[in-house]
N, CA, C and O atoms as CSV, one atom per row, in Angstrom:
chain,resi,resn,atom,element,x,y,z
A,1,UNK,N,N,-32.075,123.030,-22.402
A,1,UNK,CA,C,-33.304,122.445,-22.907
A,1,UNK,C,C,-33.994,123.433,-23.832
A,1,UNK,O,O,-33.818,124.648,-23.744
A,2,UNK,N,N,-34.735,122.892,-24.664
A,2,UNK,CA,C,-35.565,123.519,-25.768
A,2,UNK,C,C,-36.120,124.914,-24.579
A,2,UNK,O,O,-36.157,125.039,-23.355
A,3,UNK,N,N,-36.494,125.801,-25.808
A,3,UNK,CA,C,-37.406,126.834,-25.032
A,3,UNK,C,C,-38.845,126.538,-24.899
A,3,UNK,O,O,-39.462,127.395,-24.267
A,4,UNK,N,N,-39.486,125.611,-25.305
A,4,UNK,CA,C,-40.655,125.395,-25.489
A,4,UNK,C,C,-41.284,124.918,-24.138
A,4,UNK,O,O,-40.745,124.196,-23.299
A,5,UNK,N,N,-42.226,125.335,-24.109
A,5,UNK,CA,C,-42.986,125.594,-22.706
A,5,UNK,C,C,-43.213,124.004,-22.129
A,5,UNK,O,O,-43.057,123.575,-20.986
A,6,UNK,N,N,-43.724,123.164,-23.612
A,6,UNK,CA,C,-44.298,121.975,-23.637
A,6,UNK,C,C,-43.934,120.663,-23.320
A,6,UNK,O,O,-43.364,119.983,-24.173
A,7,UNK,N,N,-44.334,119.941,-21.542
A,7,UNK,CA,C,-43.740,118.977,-21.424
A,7,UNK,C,C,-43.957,117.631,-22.105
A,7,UNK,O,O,-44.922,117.436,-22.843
A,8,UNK,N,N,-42.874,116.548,-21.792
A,8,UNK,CA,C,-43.435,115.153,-22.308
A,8,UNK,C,C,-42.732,114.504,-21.517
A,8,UNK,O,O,-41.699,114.853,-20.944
A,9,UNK,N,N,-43.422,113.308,-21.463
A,9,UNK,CA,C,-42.804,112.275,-20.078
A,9,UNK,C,C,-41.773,111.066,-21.104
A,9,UNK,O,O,-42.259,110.433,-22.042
A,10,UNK,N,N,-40.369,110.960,-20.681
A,10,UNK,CA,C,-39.808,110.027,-20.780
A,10,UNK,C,C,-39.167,108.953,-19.677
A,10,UNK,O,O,-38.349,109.185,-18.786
A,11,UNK,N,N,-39.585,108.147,-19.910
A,11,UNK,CA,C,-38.728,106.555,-19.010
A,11,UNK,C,C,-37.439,106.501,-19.416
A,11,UNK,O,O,-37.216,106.371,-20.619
A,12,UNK,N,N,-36.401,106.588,-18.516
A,12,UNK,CA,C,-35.389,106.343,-18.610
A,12,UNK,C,C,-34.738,104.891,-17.567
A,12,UNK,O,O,-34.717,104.613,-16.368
A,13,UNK,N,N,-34.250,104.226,-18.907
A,13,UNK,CA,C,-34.179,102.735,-18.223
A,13,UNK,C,C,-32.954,101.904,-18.413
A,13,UNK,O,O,-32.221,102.088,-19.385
A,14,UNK,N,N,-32.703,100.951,-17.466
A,14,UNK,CA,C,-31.142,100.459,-17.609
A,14,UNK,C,C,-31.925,99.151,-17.420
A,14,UNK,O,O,-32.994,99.302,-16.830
A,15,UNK,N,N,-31.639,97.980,-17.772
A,15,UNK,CA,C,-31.565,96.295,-17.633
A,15,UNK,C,C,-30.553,95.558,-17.893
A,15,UNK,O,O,-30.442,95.022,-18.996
A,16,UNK,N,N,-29.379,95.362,-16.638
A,16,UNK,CA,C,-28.291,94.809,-16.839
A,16,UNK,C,C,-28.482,93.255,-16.010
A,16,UNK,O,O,-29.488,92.978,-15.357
A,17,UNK,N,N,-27.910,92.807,-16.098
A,17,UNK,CA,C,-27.394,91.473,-15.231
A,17,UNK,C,C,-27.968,91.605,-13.729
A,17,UNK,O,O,-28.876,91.082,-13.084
A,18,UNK,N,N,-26.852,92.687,-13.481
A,18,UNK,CA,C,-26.651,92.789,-12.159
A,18,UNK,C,C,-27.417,93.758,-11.646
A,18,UNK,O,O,-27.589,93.698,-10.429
A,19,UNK,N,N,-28.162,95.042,-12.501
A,19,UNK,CA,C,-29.575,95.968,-11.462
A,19,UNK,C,C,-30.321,96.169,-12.840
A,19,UNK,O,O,-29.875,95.816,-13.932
A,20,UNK,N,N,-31.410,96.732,-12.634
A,20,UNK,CA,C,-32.565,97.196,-13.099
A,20,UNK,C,C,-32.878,98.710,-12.784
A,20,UNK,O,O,-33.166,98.741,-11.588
A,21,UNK,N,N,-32.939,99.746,-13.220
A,21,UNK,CA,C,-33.511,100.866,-12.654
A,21,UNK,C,C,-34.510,101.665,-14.268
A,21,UNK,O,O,-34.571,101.704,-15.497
A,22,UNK,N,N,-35.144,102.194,-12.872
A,22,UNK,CA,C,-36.201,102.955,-14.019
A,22,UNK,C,C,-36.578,104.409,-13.495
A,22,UNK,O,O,-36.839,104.488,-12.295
A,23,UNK,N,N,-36.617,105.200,-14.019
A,23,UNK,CA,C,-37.356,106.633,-14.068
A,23,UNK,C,C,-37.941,107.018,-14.643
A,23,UNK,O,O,-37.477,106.859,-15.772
A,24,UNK,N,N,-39.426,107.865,-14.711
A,24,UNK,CA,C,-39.937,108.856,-15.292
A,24,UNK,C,C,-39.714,110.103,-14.746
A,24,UNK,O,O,-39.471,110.354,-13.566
A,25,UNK,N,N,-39.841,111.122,-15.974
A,25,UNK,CA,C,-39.213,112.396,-16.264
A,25,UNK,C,C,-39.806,112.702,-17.090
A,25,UNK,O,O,-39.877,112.169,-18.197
A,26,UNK,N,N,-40.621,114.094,-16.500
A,26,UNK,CA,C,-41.199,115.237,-17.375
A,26,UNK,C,C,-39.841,116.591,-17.629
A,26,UNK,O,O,-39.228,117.302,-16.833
A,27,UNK,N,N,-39.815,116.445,-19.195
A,27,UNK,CA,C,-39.032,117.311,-19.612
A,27,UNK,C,C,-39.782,118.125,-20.514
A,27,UNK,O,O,-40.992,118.063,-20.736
A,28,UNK,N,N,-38.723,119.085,-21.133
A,28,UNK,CA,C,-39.371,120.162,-22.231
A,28,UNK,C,C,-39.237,119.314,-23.741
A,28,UNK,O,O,-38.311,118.622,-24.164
A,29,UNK,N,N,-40.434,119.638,-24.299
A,29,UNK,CA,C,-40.302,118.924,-25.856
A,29,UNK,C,C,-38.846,119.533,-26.866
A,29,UNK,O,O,-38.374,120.667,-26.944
A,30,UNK,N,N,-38.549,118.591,-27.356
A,30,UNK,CA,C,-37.056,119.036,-27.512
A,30,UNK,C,C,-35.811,118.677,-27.026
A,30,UNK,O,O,-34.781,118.799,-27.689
A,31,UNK,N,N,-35.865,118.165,-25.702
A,31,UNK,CA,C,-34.569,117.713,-24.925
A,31,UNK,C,C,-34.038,116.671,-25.604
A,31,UNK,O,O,-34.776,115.966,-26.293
A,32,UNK,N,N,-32.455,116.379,-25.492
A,32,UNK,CA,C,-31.901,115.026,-26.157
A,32,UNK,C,C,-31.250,113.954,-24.766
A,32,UNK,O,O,-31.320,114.090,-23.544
A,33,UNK,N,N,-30.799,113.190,-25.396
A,33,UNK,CA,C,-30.701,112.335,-24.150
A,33,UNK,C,C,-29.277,112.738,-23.809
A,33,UNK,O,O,-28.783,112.012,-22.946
A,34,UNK,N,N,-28.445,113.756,-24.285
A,34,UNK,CA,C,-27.203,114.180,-23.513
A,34,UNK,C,C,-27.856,115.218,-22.475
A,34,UNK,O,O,-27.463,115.381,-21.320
A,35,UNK,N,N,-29.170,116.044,-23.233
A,35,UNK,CA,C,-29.487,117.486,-22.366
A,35,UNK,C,C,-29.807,116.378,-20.850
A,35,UNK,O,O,-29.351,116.524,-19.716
A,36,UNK,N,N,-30.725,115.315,-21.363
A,36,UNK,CA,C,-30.988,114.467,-20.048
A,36,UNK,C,C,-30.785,114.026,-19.342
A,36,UNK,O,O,-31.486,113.800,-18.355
A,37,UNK,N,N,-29.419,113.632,-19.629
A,37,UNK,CA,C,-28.483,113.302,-19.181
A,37,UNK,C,C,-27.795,114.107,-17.217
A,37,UNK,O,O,-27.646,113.724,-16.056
A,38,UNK,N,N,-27.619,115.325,-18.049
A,38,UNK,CA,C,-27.255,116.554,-16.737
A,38,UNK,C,C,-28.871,116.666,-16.165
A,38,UNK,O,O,-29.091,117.584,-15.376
A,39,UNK,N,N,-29.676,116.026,-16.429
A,39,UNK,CA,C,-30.709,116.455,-15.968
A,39,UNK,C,C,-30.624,116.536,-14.338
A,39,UNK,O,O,-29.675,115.912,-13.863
A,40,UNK,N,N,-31.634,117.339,-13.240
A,40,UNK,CA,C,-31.363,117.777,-12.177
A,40,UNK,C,C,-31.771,116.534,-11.235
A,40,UNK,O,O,-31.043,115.964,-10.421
A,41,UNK,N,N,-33.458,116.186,-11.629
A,41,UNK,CA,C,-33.722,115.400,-11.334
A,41,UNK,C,C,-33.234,113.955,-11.204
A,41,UNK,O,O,-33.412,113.402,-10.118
A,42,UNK,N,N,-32.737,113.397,-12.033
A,42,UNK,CA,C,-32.402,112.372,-12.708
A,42,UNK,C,C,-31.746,111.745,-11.520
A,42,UNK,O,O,-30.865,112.357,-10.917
A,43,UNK,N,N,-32.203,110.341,-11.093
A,43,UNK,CA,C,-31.700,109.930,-9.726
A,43,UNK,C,C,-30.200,109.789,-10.233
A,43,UNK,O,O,-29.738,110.111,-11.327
A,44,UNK,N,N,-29.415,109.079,-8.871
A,44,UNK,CA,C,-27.898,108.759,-8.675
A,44,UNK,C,C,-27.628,107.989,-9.599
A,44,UNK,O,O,-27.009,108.240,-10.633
A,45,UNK,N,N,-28.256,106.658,-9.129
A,45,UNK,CA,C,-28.116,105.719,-9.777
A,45,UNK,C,C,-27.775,105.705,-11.287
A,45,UNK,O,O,-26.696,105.680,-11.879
A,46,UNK,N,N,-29.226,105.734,-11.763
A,46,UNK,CA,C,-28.835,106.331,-13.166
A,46,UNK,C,C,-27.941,107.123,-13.306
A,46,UNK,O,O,-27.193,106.603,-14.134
A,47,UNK,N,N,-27.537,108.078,-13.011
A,47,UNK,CA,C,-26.678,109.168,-13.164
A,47,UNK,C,C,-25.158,108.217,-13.345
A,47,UNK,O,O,-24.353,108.509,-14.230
A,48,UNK,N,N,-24.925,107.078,-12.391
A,48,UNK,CA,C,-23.890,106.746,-12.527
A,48,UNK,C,C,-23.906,105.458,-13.669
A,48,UNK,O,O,-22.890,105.238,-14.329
A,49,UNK,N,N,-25.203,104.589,-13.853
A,49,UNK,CA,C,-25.149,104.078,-15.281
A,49,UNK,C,C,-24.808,104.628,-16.163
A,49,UNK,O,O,-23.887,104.280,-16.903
A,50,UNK,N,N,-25.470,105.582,-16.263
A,50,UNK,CA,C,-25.307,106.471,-17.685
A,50,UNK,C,C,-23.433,106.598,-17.835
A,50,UNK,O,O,-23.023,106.462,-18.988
A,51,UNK,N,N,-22.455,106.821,-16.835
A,51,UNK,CA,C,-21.480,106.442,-17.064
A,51,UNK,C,C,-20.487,105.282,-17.530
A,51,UNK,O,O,-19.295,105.235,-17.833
A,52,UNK,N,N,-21.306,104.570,-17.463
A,52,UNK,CA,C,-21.088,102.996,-17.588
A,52,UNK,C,C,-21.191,102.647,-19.180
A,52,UNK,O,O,-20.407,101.954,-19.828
A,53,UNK,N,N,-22.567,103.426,-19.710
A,53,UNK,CA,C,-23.157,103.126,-20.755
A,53,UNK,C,C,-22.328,102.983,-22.155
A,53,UNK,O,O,-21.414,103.797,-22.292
A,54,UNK,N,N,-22.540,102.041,-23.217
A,54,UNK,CA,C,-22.139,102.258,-24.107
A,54,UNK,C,C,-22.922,103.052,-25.317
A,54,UNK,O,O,-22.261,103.571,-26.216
A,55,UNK,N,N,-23.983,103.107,-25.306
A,55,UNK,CA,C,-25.140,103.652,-25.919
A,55,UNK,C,C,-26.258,103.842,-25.529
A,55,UNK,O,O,-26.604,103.804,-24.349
A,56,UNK,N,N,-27.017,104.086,-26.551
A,56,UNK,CA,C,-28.597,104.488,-25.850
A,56,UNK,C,C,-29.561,104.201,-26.834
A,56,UNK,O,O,-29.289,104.456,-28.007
A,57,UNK,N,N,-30.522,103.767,-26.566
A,57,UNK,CA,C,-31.439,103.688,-27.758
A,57,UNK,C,C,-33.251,104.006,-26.805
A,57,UNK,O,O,-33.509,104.312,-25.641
A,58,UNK,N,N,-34.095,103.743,-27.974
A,58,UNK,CA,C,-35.283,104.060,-27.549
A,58,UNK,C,C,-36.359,102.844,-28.105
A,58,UNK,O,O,-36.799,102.583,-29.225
A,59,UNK,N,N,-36.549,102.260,-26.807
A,59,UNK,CA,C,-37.622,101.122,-27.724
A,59,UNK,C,C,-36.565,100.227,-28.641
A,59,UNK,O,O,-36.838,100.021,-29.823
A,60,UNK,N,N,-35.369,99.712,-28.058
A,60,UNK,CA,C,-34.388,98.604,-28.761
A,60,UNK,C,C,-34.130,99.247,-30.081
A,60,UNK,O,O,-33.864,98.432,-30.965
A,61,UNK,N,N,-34.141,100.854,-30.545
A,61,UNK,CA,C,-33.936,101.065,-31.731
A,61,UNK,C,C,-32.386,102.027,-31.537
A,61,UNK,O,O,-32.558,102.872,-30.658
A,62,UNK,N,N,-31.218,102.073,-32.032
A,62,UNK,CA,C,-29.966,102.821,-31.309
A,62,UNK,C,C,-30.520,104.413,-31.885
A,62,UNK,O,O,-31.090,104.600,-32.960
A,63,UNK,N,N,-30.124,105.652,-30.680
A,63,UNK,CA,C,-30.151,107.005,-31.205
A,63,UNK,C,C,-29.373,107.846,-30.865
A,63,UNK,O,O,-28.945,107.817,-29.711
A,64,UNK,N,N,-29.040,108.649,-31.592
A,64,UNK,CA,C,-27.787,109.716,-31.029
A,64,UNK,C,C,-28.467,110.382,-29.939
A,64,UNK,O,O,-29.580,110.428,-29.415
A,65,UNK,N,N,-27.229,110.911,-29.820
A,65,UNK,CA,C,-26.977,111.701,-27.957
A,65,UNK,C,C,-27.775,112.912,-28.663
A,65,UNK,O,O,-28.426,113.661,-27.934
A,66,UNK,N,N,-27.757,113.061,-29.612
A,66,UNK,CA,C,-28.569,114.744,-30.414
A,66,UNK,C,C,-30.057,114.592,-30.807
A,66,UNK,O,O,-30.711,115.574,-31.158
A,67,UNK,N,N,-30.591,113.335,-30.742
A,67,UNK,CA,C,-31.819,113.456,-31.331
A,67,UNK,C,C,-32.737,113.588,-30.406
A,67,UNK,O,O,-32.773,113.012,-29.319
A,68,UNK,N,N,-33.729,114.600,-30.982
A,68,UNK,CA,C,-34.660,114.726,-29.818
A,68,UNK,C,C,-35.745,113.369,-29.350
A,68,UNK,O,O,-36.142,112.439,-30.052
A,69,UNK,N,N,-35.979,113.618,-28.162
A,69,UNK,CA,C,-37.005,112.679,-27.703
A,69,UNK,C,C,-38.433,112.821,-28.139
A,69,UNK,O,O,-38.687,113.795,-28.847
A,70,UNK,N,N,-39.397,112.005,-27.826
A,70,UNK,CA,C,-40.714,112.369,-27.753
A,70,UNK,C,C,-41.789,112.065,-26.921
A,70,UNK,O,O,-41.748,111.218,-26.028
A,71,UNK,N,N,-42.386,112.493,-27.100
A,71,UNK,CA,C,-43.638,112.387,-25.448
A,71,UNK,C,C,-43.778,110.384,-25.710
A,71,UNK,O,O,-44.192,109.825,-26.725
A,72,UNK,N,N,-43.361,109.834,-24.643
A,72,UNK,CA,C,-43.595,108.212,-24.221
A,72,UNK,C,C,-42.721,107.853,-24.360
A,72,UNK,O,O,-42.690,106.692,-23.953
A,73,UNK,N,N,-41.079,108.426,-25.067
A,73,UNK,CA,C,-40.276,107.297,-25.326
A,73,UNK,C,C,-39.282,106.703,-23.979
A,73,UNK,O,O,-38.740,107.369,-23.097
A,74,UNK,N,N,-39.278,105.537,-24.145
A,74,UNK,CA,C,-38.301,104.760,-23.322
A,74,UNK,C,C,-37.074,104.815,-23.824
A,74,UNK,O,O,-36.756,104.449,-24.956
A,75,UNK,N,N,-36.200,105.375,-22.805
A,75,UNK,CA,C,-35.034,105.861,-23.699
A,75,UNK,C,C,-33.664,104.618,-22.125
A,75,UNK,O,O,-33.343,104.666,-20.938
A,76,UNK,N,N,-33.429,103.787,-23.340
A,76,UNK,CA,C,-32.591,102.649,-23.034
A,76,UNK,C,C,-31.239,102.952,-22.697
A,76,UNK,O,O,-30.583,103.517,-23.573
A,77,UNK,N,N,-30.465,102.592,-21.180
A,77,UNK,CA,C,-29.179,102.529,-21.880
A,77,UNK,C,C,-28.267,101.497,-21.532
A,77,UNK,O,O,-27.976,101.080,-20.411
A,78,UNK,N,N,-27.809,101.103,-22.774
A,78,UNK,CA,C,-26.809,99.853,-23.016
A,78,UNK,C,C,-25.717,99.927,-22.631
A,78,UNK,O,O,-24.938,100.877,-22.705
A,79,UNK,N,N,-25.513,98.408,-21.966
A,79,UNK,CA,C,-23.741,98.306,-21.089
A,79,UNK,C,C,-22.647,97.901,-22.795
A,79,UNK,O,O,-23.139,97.609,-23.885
A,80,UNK,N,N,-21.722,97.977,-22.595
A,80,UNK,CA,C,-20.855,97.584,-23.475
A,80,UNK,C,C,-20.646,95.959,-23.313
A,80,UNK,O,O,-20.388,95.356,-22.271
A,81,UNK,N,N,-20.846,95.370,-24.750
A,81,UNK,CA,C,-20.951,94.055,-24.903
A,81,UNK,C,C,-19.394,93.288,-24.134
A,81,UNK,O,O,-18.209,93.589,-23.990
A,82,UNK,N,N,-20.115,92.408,-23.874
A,82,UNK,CA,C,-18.663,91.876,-22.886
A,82,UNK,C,C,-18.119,90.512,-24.271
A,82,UNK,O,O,-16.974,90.081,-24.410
A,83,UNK,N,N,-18.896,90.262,-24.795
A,83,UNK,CA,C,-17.865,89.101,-26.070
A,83,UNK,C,C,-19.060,89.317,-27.193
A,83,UNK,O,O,-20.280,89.472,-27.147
A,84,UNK,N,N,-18.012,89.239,-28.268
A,84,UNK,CA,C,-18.705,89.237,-30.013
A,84,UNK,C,C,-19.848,88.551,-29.990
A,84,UNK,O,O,-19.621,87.384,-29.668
A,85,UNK,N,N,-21.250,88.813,-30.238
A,85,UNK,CA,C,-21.980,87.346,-30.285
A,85,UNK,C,C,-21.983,86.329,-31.235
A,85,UNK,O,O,-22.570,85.248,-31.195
A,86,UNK,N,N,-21.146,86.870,-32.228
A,86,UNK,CA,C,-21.351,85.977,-33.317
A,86,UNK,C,C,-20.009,85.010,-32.510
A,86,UNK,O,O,-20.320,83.979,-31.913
A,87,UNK,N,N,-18.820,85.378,-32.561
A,87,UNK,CA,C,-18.110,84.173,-31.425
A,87,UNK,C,C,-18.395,83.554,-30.461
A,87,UNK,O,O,-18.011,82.398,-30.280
A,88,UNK,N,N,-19.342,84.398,-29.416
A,88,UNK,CA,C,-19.889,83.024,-28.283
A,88,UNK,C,C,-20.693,82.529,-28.754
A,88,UNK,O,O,-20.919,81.589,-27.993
A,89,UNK,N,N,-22.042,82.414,-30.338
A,89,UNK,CA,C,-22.421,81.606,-30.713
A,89,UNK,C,C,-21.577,80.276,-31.635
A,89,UNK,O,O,-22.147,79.240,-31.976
A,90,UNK,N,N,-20.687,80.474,-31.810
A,90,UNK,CA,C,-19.428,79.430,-32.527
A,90,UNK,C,C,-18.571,78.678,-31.768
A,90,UNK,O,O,-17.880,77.719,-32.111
A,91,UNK,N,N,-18.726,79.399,-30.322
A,91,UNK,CA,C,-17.679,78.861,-29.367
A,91,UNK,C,C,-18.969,78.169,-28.744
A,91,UNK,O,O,-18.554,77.123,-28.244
A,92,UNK,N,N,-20.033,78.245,-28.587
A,92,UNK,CA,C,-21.247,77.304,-28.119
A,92,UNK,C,C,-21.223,76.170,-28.872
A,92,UNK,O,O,-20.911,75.050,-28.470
A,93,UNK,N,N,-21.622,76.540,-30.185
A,93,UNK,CA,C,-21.726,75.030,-31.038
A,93,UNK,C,C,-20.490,74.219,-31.333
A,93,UNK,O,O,-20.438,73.063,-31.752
A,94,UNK,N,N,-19.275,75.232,-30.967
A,94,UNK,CA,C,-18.022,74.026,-30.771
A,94,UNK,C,C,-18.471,72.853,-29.262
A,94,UNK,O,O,-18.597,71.632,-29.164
A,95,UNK,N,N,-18.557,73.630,-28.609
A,95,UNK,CA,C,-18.708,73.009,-26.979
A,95,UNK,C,C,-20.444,72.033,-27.471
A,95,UNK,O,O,-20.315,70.878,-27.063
A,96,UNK,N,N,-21.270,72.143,-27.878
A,96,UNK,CA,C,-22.267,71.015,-28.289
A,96,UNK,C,C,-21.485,70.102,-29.150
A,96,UNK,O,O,-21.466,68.920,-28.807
A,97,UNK,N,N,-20.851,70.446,-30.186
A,97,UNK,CA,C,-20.437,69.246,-31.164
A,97,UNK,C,C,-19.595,68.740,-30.279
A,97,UNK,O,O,-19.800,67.527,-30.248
A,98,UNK,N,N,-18.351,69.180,-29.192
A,98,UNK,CA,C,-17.580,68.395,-28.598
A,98,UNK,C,C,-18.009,67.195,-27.953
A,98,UNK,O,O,-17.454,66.096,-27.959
A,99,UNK,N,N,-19.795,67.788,-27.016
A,99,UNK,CA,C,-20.010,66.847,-26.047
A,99,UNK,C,C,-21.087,66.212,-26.646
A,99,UNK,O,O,-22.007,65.826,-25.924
A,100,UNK,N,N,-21.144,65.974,-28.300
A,100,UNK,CA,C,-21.832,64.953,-29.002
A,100,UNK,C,C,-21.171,63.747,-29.567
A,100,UNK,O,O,-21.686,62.692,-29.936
A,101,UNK,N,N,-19.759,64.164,-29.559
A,101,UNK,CA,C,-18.571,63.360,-29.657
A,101,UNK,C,C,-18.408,63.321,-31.245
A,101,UNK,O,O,-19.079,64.125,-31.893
A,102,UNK,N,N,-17.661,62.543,-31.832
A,102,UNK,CA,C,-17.317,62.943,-33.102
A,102,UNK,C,C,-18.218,62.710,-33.780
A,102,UNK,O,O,-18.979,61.887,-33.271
A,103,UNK,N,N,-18.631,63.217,-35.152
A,103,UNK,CA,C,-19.409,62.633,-35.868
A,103,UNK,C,C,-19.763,61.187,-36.505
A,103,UNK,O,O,-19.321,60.998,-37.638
A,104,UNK,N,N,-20.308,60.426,-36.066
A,104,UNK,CA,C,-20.035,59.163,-37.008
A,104,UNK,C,C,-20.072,59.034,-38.393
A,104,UNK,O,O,-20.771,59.731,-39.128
A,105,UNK,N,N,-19.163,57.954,-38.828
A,105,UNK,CA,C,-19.101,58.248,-40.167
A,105,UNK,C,C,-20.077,56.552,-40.585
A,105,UNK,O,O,-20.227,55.488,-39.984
A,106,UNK,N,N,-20.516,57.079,-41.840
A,106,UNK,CA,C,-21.345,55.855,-42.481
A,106,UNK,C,C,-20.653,54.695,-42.794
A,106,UNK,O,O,-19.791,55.087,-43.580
A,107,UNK,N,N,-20.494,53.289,-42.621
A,107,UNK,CA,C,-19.508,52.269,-42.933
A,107,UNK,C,C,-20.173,52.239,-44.780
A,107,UNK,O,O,-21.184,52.716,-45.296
A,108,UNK,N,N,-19.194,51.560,-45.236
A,108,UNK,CA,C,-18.765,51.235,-46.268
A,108,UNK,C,C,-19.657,50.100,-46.773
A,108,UNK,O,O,-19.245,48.943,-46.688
A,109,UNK,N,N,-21.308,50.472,-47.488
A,109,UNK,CA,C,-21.903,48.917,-47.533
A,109,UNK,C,C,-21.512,48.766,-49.200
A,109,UNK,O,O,-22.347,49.037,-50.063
A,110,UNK,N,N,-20.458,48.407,-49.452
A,110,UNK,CA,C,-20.139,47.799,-50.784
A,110,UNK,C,C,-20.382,46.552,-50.925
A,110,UNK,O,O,-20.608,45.812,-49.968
A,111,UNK,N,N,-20.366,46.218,-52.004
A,111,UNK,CA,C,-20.257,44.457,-52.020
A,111,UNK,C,C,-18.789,43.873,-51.362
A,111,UNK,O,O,-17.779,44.549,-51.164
A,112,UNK,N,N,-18.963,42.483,-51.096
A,112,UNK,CA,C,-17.877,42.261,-49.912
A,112,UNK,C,C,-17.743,41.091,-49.560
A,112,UNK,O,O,-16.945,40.802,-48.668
């Protein structure tokens, strides 16, 4: 951790499906979220998300494992996406158009 004397409190937070966990943590100004990572404190739990994780961000914004934190930030960490979203949104609107049935088509009002 930084040498700097000066603490700042970060939330460290997971929101998956299946748990929720949260911590605050007073660290030294300067720490990154890898130094935070080994942190001492830092419950189990987390400890074993953070293995899980595919990234990390702060406040829904993505940040490297190197950038420092700052006094308030919520420092996020993300599971690895389980399907493309742009495909389960295409594979959705296939499955609506299926169970709307085919499109109808306009009959033919010509003369007749």
């Amino acid at each position: 951790m930084s040498a700097n004397n000066t603490l700042i409190r970060i939330e460290i937070c997971v929101a998956w499906p299946e748990r929720v966990l949260r911590q605050t943590l007073s660290v030294a100004m300067g720490t990154t979220p890898s130094q935070l990572r080994a942190h001492p404190e830092l419950q189990e739990a987390l400890r074993a998300a953070w293995s899980e994780a595919s990234a990390v961000g702060v406040f829904g914004t993505a940040k490297s494992m190197r950038q420092p934190l700052q006094d308030g930030d919520r420092l996020e960490l993300w599971r690895p996406l389980r399907a493309d979203p742009k495909e389960a949104r295409r594979a959705l609107a296939r499955l609506k158009n299926a169970d709307a049935g085919a499109p109808r088509r306009r009959r033919d009002r010509g003369s007749g």
